[in-house]
ZADRENKOL-825914 format. One line per field, with one value per residue (C-alpha): residue number from 1; residue in one letter; chain; y negated, x negated, z. Coordinates in pm, 1 decimal. Layout:
% residues N
resi c(NUM, ...)
resn c(A, ...)
chain c(A, ...)
north c(Y, ...)
east c(X, ...)
up c(Z, ...)
% end
This chain:
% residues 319
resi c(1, 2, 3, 4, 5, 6, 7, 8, 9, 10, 11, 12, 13, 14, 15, 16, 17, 18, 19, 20, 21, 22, 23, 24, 25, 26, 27, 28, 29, 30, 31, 32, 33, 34, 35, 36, 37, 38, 39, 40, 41, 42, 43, 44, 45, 46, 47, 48, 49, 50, 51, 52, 53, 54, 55, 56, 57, 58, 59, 60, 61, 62, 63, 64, 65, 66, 67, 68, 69, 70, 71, 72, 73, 74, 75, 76, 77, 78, 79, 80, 81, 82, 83, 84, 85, 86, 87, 88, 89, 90, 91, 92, 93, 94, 95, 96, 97, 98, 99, 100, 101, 102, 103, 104, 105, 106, 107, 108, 109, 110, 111, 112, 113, 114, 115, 116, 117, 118, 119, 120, 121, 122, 123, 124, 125, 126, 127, 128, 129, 130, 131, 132, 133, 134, 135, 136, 137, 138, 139, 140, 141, 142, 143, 144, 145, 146, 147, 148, 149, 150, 151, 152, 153, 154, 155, 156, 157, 158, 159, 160, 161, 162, 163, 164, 165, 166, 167, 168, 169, 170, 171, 172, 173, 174, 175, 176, 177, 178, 179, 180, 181, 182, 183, 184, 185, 186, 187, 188, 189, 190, 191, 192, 193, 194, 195, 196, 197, 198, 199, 200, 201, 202, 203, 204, 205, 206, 207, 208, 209, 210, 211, 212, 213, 214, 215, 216, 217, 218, 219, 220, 221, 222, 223, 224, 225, 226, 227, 228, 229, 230, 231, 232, 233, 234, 235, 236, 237, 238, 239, 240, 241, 242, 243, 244, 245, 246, 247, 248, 249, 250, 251, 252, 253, 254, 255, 256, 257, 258, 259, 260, 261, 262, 263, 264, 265, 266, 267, 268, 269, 270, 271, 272, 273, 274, 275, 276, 277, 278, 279, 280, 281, 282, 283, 284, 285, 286, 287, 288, 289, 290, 291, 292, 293, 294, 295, 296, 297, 298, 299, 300, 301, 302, 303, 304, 305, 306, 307, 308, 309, 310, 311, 312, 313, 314, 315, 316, 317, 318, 319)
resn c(X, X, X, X, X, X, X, X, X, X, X, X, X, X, X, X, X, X, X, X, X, X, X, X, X, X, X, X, X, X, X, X, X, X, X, X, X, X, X, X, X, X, X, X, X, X, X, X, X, X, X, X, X, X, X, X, X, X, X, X, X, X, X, X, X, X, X, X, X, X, X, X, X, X, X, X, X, X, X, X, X, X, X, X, X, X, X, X, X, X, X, X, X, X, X, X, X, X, X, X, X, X, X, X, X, X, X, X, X, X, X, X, X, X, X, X, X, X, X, X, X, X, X, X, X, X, X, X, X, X, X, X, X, X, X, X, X, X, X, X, X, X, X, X, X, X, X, X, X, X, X, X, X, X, X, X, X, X, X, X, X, X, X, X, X, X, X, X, X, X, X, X, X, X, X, X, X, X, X, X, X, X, X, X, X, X, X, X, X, X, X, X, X, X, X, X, X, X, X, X, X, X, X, X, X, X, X, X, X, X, X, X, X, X, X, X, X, X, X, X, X, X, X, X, X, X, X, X, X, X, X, X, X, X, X, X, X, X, X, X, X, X, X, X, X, X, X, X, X, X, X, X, X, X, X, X, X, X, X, X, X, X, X, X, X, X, X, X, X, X, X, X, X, X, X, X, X, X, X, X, X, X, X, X, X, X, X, X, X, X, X, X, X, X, X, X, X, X, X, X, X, X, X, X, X, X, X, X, X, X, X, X, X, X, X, X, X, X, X)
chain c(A, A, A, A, A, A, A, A, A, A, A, A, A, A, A, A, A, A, A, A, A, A, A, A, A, A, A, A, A, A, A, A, A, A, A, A, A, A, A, A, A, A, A, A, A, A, A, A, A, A, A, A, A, A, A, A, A, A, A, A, A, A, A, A, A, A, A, A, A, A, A, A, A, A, A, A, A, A, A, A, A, A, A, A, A, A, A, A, A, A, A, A, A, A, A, A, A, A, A, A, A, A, A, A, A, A, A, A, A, A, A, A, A, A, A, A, A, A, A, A, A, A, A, A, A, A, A, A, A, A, A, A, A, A, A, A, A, A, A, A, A, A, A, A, A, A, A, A, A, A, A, A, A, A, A, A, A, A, A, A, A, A, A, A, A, A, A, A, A, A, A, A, A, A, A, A, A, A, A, A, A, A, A, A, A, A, A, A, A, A, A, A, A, A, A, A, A, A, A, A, A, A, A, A, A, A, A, A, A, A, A, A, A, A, A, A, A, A, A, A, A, A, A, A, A, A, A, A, A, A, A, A, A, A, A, A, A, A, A, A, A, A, A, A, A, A, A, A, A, A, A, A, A, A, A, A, A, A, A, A, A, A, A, A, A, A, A, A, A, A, A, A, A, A, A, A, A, A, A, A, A, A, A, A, A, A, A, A, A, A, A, A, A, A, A, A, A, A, A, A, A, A, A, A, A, A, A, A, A, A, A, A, A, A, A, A, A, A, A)
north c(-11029.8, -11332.4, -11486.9, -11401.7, -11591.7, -11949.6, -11874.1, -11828.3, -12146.2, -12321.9, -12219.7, -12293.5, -12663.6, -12724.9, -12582.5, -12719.9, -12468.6, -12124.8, -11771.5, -11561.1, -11152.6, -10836.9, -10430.6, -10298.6, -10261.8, -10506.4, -10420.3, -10608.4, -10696.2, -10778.8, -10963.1, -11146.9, -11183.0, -11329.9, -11568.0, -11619.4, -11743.8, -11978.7, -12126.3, -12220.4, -12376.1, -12546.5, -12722.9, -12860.3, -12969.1, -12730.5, -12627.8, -12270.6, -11989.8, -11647.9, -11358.4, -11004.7, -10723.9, -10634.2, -10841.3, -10888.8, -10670.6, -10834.3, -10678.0, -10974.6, -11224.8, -11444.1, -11527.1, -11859.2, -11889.7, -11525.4, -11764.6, -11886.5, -11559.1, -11542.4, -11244.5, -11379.7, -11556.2, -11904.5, -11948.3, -12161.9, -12204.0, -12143.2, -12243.2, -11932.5, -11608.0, -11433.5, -11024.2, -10913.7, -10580.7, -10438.9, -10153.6, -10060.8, -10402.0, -10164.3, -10168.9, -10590.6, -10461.2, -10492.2, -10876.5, -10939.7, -10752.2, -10890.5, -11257.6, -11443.5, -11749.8, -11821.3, -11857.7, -11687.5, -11376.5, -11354.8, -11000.8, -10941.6, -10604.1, -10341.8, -9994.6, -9761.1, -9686.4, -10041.3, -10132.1, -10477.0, -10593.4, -10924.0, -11204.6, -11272.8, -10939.2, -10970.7, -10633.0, -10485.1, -10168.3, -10238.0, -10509.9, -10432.1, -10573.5, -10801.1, -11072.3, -11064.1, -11160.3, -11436.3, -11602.4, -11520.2, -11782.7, -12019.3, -12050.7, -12090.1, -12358.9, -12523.3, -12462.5, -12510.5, -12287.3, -12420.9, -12202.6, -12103.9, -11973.8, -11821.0, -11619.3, -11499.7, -11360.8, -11258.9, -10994.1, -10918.7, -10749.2, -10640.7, -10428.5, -10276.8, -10191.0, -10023.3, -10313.3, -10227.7, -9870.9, -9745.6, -9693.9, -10007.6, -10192.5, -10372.9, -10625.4, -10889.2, -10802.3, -10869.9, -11198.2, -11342.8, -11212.9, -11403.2, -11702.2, -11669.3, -11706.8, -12021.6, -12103.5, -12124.2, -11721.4, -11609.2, -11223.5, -11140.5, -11319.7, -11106.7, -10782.6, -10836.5, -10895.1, -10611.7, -10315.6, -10447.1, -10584.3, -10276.3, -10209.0, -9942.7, -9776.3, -9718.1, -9517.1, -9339.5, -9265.8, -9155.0, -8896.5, -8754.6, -8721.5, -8575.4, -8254.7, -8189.5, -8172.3, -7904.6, -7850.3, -7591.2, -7549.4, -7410.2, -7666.3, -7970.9, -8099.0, -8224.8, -8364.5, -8548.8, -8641.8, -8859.1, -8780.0, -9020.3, -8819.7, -8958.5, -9328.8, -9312.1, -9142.8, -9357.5, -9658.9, -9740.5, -9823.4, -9744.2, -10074.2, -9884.5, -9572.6, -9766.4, -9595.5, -9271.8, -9096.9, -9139.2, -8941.2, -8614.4, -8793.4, -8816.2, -8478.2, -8285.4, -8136.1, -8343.9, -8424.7, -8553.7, -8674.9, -8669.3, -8871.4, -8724.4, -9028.5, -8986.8, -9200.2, -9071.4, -8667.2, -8526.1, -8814.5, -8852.3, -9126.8, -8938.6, -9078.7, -9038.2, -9089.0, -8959.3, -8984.2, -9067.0, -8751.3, -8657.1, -8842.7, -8920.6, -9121.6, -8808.7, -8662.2, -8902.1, -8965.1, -8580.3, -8660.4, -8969.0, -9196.7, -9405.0, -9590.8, -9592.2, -9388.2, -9331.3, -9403.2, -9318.1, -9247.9, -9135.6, -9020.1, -8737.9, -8570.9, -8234.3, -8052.9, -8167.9, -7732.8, -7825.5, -8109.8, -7967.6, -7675.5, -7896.2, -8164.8, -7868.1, -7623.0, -7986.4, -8020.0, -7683.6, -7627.4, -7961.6, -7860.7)
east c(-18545.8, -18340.9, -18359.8, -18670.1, -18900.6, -18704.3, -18787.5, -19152.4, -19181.4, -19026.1, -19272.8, -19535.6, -19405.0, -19369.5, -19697.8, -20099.9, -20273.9, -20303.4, -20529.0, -20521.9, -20594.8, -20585.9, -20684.6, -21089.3, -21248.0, -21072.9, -20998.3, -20892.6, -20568.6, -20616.9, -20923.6, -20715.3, -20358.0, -20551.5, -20740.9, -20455.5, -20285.3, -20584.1, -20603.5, -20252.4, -20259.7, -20582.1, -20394.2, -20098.1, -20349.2, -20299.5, -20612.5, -20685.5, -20938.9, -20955.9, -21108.9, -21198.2, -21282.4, -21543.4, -21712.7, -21618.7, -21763.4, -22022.6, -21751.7, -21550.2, -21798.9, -21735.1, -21341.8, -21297.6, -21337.6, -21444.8, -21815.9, -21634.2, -21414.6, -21501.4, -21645.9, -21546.4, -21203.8, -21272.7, -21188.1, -20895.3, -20508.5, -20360.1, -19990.1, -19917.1, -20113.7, -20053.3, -20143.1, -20164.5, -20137.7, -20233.1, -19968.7, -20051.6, -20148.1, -20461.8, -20640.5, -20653.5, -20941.9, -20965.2, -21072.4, -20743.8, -20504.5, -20678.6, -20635.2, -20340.9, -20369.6, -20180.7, -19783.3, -19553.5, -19696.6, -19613.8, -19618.9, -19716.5, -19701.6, -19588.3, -19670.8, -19407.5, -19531.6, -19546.1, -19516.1, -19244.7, -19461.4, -19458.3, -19219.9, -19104.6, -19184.5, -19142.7, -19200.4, -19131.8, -19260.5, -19153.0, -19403.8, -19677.4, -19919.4, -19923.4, -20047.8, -19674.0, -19546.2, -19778.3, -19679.5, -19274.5, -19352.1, -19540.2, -19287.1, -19017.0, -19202.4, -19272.1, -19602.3, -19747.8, -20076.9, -20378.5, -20687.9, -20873.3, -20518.1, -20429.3, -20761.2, -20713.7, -20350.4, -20459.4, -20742.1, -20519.7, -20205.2, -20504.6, -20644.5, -20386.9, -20190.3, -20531.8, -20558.0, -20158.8, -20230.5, -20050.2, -19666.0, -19616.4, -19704.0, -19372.9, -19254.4, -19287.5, -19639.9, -19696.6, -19493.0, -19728.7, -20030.6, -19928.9, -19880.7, -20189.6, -20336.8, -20188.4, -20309.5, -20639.6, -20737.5, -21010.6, -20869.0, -21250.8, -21473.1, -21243.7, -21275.7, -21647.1, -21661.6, -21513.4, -21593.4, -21884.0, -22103.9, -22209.7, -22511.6, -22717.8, -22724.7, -22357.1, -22382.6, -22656.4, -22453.4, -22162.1, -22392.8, -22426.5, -22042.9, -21941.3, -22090.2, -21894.0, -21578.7, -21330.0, -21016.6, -20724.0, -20381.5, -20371.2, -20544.6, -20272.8, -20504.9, -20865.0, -21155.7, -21479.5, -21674.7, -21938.2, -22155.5, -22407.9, -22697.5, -22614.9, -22557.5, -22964.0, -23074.1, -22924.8, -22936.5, -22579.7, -22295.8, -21925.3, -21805.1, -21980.4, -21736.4, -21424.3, -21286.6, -21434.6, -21090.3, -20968.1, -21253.3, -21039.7, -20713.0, -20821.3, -20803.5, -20570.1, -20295.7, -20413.6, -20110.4, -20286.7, -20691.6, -20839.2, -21146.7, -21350.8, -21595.5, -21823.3, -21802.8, -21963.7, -22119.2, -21776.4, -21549.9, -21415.8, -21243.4, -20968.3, -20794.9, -20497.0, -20367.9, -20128.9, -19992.0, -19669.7, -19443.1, -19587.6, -19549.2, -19914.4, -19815.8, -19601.5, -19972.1, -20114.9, -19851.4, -19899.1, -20248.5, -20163.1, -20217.5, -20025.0, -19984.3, -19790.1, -19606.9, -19913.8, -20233.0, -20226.4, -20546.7, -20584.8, -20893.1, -20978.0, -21250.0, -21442.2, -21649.9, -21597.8, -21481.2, -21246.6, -21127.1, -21090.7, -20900.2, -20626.5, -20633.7, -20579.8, -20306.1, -20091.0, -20158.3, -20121.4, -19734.4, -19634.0, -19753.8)
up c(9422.0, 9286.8, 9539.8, 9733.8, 9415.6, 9554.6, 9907.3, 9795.8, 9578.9, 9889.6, 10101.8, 9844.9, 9835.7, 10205.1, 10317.9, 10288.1, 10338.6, 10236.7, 10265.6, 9973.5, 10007.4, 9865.6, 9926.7, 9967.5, 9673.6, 9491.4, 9124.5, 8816.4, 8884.5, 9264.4, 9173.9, 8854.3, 9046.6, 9355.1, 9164.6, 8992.4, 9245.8, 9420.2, 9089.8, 9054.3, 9429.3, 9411.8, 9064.3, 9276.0, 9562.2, 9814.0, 10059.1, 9974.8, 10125.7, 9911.2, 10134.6, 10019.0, 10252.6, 10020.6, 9721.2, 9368.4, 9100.3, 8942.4, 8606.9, 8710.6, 8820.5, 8540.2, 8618.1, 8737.5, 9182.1, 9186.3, 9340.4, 9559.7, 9750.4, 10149.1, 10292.4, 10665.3, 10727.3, 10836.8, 11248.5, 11147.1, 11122.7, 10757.6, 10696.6, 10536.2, 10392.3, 10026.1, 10026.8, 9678.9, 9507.9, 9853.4, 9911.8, 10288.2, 10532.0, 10638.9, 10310.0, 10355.7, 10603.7, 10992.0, 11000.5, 10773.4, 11011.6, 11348.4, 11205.7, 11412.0, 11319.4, 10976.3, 10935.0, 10694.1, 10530.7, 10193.8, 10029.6, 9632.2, 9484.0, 9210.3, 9400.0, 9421.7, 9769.8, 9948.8, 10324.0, 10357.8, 10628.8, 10532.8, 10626.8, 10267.2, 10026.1, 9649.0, 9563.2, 9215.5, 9058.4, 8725.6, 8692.4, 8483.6, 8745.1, 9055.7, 8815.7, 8684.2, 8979.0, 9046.7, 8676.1, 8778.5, 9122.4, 8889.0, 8588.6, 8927.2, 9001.3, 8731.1, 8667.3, 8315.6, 8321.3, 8284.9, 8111.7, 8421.5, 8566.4, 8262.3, 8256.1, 8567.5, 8540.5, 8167.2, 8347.4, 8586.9, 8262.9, 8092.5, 8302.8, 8486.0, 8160.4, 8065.4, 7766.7, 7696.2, 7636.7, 7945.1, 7978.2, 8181.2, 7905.3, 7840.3, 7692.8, 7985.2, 8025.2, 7590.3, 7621.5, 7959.5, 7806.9, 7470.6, 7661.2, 7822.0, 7465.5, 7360.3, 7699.1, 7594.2, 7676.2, 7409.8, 7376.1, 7243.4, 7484.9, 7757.4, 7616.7, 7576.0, 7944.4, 8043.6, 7789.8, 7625.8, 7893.0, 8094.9, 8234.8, 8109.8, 8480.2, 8436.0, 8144.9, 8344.0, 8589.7, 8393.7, 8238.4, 8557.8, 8602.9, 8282.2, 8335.1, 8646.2, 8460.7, 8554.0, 8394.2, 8549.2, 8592.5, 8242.5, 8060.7, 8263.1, 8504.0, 8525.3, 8747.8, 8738.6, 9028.2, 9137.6, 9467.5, 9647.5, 9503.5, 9153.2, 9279.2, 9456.4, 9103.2, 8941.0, 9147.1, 9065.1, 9238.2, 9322.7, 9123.1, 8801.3, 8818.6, 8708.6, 8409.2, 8490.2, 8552.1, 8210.4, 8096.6, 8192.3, 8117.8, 7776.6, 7740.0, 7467.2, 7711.8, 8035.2, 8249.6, 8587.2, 8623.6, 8903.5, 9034.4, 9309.7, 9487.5, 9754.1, 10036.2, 10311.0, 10380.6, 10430.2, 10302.3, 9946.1, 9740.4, 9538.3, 9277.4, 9045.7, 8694.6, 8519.0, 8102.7, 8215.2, 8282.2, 8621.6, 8938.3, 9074.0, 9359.5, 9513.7, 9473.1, 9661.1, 9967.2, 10040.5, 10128.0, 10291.1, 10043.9, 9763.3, 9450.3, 9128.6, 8942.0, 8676.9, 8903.4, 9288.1, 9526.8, 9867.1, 10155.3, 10279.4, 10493.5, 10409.0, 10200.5, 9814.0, 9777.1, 10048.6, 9910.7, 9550.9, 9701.9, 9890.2, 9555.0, 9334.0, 9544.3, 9525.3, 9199.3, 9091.9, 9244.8, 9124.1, 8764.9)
% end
């Protein structure tokens, strides 16, 4: 890992141009790491194209270049590419993984279940977030942060360390988020933002979820879920259901939460998170998915019984 930080700044100094991407519904700290990142390159004058399979949250509209993220990669040739926090090349989205035409691929991320399928990988799941990476290849380099980089990267700790209440909160993700502060990061202006600038069809919605709440394997394990009937009810959205999971993680006794989203009739969104002594992402690669040690999610098809029998027999014998 030494040494793979050096080949990255190297690249970063010989090349021009760049595209920037991350997984399908991008979350805090691919939205923050990825911006991050543009932010940083755009400083030192390189030419640089952010795409997203899918759009920003309008949660994290207000971070700096988040206006100006590409649904379509432009038809041209790109020196090299950054993917970010992605885990699996697939979840880039089809367009990403078509694309030909751009040079060294240059893999970010912190999952404990990550493909190397890029041409340099800096991979590290001790990091508190993908954001921490990003600041380890700017202070390489030689970067002093600027505000609207320092925002981005300060999202990016914040929210994956679920504002440093998780157990990856360590102490490298205190000191960058400190630094982002003297920085010029306003701590209150970004956790009014994100916790208290929701819409009122969010709480809606989540008062459609709480009543599903089921809790079993002897008080260990619990669920919420969240079916299309409540998003046209409620007219909300599936960008509004972050931070339902920790509903039932909350929970005296709750080992593993579980999230149950609707995608499609007989497809579901499950997700993962744990307090810290059970192993999500072994959840999670059973059903083929992934993740970290503490938040993991996967796909699968069925009924949502179906699905909440195979999600709870796993769960169950693991417990």
């Amino acid at each position: 890992m030494t040494e793979t930080i050096p080949a990255i700044t190297e690249i970063i100094r010989r090349c021009t141009s760049f595209l920037i991407t991350t997984h399908e519904s991008p979350d805090g700290d691919a939205i923050g790491s990825s911006l991050g990142l543009a932010s940083f390159l755009r400083a030192i004058g390189k030419d640089v194209c952010v795409h997203y399979k899918d759009p920003v949250p309008d949660l994290y509209a207000f971070l700096p270049g988040s206006d100006a993220v590409c649904a379509h990669i432009p038809g041209r040739d790109f020196d090299a590419a950054f993917v970010l926090d992605i885990g699996e090349r697939r979840r880039a989205g089809e367009e990403f993984c078509s694309f030909s035409r751009c040079g060294t691929v240059i893999n970010l991320d912190h999952h404990l279940t990550c493909e190397t399928f890029g041409d340099v990988n800096l991979i590290d799941c001790q990091a508190a977030a993908t954001g921490v990476l990003v600041h380890r290849v700017m202070a390489h380099y030689g970067y002093a942060v600027d505000r609207q980089t320092a925002l981005c990267l300060y999202v990016s700790i914040i929210t994956d360390t679920g504002s440093f209440r998780y157990s990856n909160a360590n102490r490298e993700a205190f000191s960058i988020a400190g630094e982002m502060i003297e920085a010029g990061v306003n701590a209150w202006d970004v956790a009014e933002q994100l916790y208290e600038n929701q819409p009122q069809k969010r709480l809606e919605l989540l008062a459609r979820c709480l009543p599903t709440l089921e809790v079993f394997a002897g008080g260990q394990a619990a669920s919420v879920t969240v079916t299309l009937d409540m998003y046209a009810v409620t007219g909300a959205d599936a960008d509004l259901t972050d931070g339902f999971v920790n509903y039932p993680r909350s929970i005296r006794g709750v080992e593993v939460a579980i999230f149950y989203r609707q995608l499609s009739e007989n497809r579901w969104k499950v997700g993962f998170r744990s307090k810290g002594k059970v192993n999500v992402a072994a959840f999670s690669r059973a059903m083929g998915g992934g993740g970290h040690h503490n938040a993991a999610g996967c796909t699968i098809d069925g009924t949502l019984d179906e699905v909440r029998d195979t999600v709870r027999a796993i769960v169950e014998s693991s417990l």
